[in-house]
N, CA, C and O of each residue as an XYZ file, in Angstrom:
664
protein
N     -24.241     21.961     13.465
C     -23.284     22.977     13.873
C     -22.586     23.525     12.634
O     -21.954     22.806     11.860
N     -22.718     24.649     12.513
C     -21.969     25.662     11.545
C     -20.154     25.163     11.243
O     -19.600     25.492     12.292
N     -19.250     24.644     10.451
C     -18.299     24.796      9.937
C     -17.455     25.539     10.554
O     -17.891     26.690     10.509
N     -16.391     25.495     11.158
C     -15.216     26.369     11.500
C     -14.288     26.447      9.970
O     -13.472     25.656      9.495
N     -14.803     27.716      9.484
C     -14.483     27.844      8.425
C     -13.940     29.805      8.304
O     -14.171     30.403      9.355
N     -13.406     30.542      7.353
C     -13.107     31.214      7.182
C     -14.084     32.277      7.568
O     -13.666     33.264      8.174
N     -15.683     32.130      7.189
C     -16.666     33.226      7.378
C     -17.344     33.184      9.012
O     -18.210     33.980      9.373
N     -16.839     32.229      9.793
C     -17.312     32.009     11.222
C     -16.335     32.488     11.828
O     -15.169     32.459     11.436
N     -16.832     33.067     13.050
C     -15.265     33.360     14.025
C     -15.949     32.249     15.409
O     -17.137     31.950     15.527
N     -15.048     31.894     16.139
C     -15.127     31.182     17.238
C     -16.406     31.824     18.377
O     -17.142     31.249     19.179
N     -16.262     33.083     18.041
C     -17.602     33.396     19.112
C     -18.583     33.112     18.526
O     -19.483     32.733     19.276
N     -19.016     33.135     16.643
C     -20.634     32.778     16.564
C     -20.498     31.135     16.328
O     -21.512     30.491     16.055
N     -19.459     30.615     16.422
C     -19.720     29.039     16.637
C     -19.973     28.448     18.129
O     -20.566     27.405     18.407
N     -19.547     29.107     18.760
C     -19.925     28.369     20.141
C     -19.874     29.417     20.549
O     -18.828     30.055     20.439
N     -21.200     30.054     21.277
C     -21.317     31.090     22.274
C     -20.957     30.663     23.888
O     -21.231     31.562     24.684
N     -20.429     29.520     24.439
C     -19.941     29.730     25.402
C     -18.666     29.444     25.431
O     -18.197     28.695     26.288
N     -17.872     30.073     24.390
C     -16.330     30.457     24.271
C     -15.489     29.124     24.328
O     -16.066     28.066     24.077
N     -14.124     29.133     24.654
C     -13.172     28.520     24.625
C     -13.110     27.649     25.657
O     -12.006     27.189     25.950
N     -14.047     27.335     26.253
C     -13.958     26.047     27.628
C     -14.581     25.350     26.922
O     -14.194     24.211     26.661
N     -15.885     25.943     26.357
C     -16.816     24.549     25.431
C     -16.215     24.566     24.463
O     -17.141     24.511     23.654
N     -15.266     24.604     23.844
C     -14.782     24.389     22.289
C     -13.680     23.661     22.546
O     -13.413     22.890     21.624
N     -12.801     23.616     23.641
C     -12.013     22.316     23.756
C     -12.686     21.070     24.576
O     -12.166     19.959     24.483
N     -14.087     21.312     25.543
C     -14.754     20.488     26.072
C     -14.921     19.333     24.872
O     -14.696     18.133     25.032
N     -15.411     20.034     23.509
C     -16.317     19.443     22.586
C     -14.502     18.716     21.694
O     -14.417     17.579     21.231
N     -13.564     19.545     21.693
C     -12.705     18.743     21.041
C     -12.087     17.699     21.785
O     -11.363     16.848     21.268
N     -12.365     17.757     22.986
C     -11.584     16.452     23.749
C     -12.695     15.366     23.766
O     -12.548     14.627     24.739
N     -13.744     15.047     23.002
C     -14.388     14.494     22.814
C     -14.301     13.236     21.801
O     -14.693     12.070     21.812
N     -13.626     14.025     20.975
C     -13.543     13.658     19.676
C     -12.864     12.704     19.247
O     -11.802     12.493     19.834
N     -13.248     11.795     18.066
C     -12.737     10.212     18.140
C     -11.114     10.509     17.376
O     -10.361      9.582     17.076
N     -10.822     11.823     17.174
C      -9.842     12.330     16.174
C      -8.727     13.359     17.036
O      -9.057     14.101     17.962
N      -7.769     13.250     16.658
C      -6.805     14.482     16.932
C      -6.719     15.385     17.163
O      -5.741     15.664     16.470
N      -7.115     16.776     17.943
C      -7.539     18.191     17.329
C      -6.522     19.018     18.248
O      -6.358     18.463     19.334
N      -5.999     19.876     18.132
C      -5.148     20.539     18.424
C      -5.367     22.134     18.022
O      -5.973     22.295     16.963
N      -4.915     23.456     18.793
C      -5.108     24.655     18.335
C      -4.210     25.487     18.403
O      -3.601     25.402     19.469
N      -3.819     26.330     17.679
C      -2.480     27.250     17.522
C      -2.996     28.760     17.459
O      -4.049     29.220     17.018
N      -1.775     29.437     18.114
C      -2.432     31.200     18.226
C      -1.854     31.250     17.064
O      -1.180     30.313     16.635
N      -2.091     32.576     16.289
C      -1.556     32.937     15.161
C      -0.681     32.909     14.613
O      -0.673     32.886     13.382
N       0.858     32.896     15.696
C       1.648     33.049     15.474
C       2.423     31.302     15.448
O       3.625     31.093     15.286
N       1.265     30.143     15.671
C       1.462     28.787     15.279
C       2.284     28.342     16.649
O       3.203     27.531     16.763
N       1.651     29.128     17.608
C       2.147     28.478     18.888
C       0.978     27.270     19.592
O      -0.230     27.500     19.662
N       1.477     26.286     19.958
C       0.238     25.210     20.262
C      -0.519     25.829     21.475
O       0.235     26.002     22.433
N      -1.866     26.225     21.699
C      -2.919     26.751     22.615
C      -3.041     25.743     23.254
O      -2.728     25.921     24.431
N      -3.427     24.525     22.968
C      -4.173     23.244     23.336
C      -4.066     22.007     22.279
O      -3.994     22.018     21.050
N      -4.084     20.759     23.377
C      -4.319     19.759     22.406
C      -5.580     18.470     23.070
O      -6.012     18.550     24.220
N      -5.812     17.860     22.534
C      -6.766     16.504     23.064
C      -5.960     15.648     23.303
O      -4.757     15.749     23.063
N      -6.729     14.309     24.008
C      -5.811     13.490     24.082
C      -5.736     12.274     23.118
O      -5.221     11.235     23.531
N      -6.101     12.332     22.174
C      -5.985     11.720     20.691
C      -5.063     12.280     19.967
O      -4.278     11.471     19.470
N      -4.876     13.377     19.728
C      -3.646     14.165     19.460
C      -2.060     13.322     19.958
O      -1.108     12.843     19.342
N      -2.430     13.475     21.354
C      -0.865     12.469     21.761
C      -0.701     11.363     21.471
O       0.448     10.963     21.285
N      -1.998     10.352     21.314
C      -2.437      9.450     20.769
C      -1.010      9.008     19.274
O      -0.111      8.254     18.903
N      -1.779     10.140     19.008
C      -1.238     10.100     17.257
C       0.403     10.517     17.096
O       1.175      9.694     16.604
N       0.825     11.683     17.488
C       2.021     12.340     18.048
C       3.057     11.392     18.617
O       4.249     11.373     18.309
N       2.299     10.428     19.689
C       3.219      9.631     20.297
C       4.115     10.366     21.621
O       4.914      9.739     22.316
N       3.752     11.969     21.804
C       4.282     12.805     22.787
C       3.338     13.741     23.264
O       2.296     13.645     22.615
N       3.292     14.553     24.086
C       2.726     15.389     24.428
C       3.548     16.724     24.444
O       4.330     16.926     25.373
N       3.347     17.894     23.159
C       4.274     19.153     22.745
C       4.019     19.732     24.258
O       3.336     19.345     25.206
N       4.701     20.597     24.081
C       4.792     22.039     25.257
C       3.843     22.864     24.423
O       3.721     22.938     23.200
N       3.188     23.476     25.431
C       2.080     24.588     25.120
C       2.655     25.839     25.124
O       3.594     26.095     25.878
N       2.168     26.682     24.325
C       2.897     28.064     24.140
C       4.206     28.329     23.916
O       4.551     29.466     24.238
N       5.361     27.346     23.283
C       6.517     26.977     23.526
C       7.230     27.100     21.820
O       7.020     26.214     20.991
N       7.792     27.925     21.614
C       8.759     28.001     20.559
C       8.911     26.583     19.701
O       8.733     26.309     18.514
N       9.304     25.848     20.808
C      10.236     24.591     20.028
C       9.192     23.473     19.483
O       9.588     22.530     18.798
N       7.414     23.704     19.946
C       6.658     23.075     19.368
C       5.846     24.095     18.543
O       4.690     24.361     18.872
N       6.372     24.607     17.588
C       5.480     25.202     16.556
C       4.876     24.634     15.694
O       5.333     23.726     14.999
N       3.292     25.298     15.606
C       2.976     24.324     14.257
C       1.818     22.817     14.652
O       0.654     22.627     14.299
N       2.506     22.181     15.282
C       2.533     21.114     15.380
C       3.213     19.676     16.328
O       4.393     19.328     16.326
N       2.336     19.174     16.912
C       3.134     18.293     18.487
C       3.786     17.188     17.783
O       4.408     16.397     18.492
N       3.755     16.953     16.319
C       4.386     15.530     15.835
C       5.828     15.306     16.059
O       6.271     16.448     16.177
N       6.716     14.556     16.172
C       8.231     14.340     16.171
C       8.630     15.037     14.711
O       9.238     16.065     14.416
N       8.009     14.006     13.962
C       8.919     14.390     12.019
C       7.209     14.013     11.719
O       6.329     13.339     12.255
N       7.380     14.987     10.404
C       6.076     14.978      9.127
C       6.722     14.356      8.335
O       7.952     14.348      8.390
N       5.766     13.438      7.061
C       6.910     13.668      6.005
C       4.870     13.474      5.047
O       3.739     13.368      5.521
N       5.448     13.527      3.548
C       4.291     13.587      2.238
C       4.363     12.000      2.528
O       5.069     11.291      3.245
N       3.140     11.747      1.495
C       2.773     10.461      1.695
C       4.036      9.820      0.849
O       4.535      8.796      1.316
N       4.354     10.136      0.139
C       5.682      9.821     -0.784
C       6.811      9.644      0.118
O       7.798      9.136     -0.413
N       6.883      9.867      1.047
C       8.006      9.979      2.066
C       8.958     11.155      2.401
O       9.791     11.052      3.302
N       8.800     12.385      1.583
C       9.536     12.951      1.689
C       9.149     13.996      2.739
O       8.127     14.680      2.803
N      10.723     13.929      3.934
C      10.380     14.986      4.952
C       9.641     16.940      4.990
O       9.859     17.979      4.368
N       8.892     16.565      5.920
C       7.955     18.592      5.623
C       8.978     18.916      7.118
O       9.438     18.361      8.115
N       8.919     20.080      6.487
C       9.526     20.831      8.204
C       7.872     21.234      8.675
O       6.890     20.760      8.105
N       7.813     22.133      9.746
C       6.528     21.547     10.513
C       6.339     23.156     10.208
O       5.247     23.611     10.549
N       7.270     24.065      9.610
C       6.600     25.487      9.202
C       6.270     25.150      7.608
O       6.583     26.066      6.848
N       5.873     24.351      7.185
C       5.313     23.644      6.013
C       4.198     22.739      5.935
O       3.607     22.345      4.930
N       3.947     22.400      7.454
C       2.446     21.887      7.104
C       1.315     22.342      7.286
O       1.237     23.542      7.552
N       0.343     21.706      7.220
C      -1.371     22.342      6.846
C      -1.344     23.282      7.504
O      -1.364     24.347      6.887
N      -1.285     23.344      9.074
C      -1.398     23.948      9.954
C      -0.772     25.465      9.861
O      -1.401     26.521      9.935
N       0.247     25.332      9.730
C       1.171     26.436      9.368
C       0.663     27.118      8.065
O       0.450     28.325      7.949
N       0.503     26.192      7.120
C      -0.334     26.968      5.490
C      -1.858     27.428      6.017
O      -2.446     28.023      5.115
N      -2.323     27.356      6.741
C      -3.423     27.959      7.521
C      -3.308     28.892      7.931
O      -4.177     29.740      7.730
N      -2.255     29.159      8.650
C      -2.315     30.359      9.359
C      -1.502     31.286      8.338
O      -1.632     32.498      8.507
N      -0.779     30.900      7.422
C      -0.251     31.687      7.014
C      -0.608     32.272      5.630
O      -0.219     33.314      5.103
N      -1.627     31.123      5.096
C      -2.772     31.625      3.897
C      -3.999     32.516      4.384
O      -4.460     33.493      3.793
N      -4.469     31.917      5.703
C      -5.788     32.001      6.110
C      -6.698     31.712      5.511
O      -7.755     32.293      5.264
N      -6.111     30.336      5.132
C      -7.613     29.548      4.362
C      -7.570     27.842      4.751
O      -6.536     27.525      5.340
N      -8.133     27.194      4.606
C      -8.859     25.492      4.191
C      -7.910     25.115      3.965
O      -7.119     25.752      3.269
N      -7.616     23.824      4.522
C      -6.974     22.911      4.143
C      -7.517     21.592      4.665
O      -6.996     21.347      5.753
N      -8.141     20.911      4.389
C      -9.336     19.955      4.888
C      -8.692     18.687      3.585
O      -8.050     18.895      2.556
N      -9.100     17.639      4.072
C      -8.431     16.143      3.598
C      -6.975     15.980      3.384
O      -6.742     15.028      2.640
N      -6.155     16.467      3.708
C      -4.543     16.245      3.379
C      -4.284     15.602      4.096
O      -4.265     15.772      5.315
N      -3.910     14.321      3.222
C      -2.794     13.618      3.763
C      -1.333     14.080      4.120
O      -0.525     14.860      3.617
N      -1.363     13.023      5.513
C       0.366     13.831      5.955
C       0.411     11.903      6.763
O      -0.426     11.076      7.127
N       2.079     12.015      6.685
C       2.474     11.191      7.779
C       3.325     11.314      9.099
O       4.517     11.616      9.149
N       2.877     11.158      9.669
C       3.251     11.643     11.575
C       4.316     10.809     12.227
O       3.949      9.961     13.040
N       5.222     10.911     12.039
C       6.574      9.638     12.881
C       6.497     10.074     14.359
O       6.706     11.236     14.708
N       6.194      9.101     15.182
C       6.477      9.321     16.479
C       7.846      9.181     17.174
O       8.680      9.109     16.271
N       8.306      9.127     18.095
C       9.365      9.292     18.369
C      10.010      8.116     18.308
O      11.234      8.030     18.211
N       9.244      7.170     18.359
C       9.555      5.895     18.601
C      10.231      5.472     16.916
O      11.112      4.738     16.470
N       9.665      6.005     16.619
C      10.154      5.637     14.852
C       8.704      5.232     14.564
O       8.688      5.423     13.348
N       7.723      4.886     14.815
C       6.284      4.351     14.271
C       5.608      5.499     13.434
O       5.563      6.695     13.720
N       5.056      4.809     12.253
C       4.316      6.257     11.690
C       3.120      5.937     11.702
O       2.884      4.739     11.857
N       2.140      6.744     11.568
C       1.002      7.032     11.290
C       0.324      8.243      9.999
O       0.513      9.437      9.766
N      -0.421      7.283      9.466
C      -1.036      8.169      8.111
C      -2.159      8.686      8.725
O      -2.984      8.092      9.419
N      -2.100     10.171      8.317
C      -3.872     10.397      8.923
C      -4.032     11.805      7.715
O      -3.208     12.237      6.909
N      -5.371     12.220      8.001
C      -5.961     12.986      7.343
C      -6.150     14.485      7.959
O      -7.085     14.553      8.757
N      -5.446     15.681      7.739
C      -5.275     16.701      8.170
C      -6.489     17.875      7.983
O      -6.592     18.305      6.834
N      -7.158     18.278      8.710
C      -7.955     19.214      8.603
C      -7.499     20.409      9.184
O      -7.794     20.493     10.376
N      -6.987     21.190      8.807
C      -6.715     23.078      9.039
C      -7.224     23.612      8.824
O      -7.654     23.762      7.680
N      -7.552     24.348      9.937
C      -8.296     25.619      9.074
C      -8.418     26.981     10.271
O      -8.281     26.937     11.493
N      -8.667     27.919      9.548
C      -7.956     29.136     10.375
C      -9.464     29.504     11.060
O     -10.552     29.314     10.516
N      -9.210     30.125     12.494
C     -10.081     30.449     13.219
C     -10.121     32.198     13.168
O      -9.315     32.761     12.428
N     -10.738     32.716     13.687
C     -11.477     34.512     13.493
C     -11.619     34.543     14.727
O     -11.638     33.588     15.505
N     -11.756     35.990     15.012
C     -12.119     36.782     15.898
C     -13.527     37.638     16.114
O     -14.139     37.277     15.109
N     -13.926     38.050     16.429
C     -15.543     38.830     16.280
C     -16.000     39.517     15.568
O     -17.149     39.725     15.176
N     -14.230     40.250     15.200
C     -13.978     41.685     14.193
C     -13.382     41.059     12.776
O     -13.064     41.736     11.798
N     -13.302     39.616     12.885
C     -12.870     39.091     11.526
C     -11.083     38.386     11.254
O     -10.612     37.763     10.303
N     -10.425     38.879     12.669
C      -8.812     39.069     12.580
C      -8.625     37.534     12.549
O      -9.232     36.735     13.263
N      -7.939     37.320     11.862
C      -7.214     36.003     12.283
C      -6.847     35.574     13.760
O      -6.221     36.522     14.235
N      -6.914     34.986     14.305
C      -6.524     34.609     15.823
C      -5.709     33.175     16.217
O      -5.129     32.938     17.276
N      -5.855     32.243     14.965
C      -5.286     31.155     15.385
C      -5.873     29.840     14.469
O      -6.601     29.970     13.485
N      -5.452     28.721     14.944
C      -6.384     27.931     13.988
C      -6.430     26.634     14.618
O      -5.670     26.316     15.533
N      -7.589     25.655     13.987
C      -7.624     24.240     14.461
C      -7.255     23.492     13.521
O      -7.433     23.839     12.353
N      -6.651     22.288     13.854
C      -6.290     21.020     13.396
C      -7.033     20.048     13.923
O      -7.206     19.920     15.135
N      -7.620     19.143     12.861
C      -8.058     17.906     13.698
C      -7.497     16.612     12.745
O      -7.471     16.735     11.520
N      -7.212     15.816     13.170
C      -6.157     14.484     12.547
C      -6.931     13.494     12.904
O      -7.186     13.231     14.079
N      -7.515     12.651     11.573
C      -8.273     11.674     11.330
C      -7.273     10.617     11.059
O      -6.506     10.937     10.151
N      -7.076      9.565     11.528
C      -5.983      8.494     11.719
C      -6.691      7.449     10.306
O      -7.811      6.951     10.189
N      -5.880      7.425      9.686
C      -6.183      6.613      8.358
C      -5.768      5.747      7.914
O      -6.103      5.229      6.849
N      -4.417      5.201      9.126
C      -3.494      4.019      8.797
C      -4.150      2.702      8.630
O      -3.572      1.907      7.889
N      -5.489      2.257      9.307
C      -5.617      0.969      9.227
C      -6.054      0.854      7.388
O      -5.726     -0.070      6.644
N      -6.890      2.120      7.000
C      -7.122      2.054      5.643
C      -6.209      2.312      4.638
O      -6.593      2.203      3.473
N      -5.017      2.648      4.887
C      -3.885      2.756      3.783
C      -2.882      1.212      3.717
O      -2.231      0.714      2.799
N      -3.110      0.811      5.038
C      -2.715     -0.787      5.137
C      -3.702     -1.583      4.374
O      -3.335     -2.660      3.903
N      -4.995     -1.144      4.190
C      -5.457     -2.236      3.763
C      -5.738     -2.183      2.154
O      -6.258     -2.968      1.361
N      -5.127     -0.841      2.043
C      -5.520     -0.220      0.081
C      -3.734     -1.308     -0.261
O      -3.573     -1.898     -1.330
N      -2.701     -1.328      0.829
C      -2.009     -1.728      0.049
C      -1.788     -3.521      0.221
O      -1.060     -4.162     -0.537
N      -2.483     -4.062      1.238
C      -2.851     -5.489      0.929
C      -3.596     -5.189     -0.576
O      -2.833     -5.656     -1.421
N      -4.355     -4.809     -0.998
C      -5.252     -4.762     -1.940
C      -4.490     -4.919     -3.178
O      -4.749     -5.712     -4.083
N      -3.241     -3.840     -3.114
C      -2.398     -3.457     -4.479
C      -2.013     -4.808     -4.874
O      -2.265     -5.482     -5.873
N      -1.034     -5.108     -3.349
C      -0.359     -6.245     -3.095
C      -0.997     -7.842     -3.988
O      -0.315     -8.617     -4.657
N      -2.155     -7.907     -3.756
C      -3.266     -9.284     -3.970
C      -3.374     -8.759     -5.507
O      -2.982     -9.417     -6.471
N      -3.770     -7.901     -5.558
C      -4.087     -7.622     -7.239
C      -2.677     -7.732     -8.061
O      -2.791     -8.539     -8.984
N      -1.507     -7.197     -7.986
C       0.100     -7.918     -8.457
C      -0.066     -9.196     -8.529
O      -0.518     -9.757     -9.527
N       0.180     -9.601     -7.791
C       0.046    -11.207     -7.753
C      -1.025    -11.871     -8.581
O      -1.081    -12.898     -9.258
N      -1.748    -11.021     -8.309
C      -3.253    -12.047     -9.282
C      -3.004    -11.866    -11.082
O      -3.419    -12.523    -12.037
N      -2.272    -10.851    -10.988
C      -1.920    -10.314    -12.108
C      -0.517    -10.666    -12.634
O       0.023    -10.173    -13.624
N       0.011    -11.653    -11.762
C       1.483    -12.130    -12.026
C       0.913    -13.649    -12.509
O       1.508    -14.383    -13.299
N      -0.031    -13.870    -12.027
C       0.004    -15.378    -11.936
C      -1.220    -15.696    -13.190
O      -1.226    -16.766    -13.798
N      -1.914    -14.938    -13.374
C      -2.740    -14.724    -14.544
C      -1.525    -14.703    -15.926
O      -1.705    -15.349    -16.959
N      -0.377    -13.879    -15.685
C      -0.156    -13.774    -16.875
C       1.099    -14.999    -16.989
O       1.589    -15.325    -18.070
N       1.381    -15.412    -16.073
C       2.166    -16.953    -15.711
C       1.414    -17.873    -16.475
O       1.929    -18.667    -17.262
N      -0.076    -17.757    -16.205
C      -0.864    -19.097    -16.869
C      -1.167    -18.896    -18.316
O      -1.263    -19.755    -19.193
N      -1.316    -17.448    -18.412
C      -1.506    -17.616    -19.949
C      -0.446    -17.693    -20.795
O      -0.551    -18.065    -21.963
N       0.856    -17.271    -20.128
C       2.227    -18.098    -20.810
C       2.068    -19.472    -20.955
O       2.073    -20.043    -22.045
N       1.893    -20.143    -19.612
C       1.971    -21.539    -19.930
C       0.907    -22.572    -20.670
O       1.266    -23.702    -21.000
N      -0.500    -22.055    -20.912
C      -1.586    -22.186    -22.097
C      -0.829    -21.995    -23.465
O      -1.236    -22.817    -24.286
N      -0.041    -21.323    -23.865
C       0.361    -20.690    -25.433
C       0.728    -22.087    -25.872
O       1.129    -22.289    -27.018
């Protein structure tokens, strides 16, 4: 299957329109969510809420952008939600594929995942809206930082012993 990418519009990717294109995203082992142009949520899957921890309002002002509670950079620092991928998608009209973001649910729980944006077309080329799909990446950022974690230590205690050898 062809890329939902800048040079495709939604009709030559799936010729039976917008029933099979969320059929095929509610499928999906990942997040995917879609916004009209103006970054109003069209649709979401149910991995999306999954991740979100809520289910946004559709077509609804107060969920623009994005169904998450709070974003923030992997660094921690808070994004407003007219600042993430999604939003730089529609408002570049270009790619934004592997970005990391972190997703706080309401509950206070976060989740690291991997952001794919990217802006969707029309027949005639217009911008129309865009997809998100959110690849959940937390069990592997838990386990890069057991990793850090074990390697400090190995590296504390290495240089413990070669103090106490001198």
């Amino acid at each position: 299957m062809p890329s939902l990418s800048a040079e495709h519009s939604l009709a030559q990717v799936l010729p039976h329109g917008e029933a099979e294109f969320r059929r095929l995203l509610d499928k999906l082992p990942a997040g995917a969510y879609t916004c009209d142009a103006g970054g109003l949520i069209t649709y979401f899957n149910p991995r999306a809420v999954e991740l979100w921890g809520r289910a946004p309002a559709l077509n609804d002002e107060s969920d623009r952008y994005c169904g998450s509670f709070r974003l923030f950079t992997i660094d921690g620092s808070p994004i407003e939600h007219g600042e993430c991928w999604m939003a730089l998608a529609l408002r570049n009209d270009r790619e934004y594929n592997g970005r990391e973001i972190v997703i706080e649910r309401p509950d206070g729980a976060r989740v690291t995942a991997l952001a794919h944006a990217n802006p969707l077309h029309d027949g005639e080329g217009r911008l129309c809206g865009a997809v998100n799909v959110l690849v959940d990446i937390s069990e592997r950022k838990a386990a890069e930082e057991v990793l850090r974690t074990t390697n400090r230590y190995k590296d504390e205690f290495l240089a413990t012993l070669a103090h106490e050898l001198r």
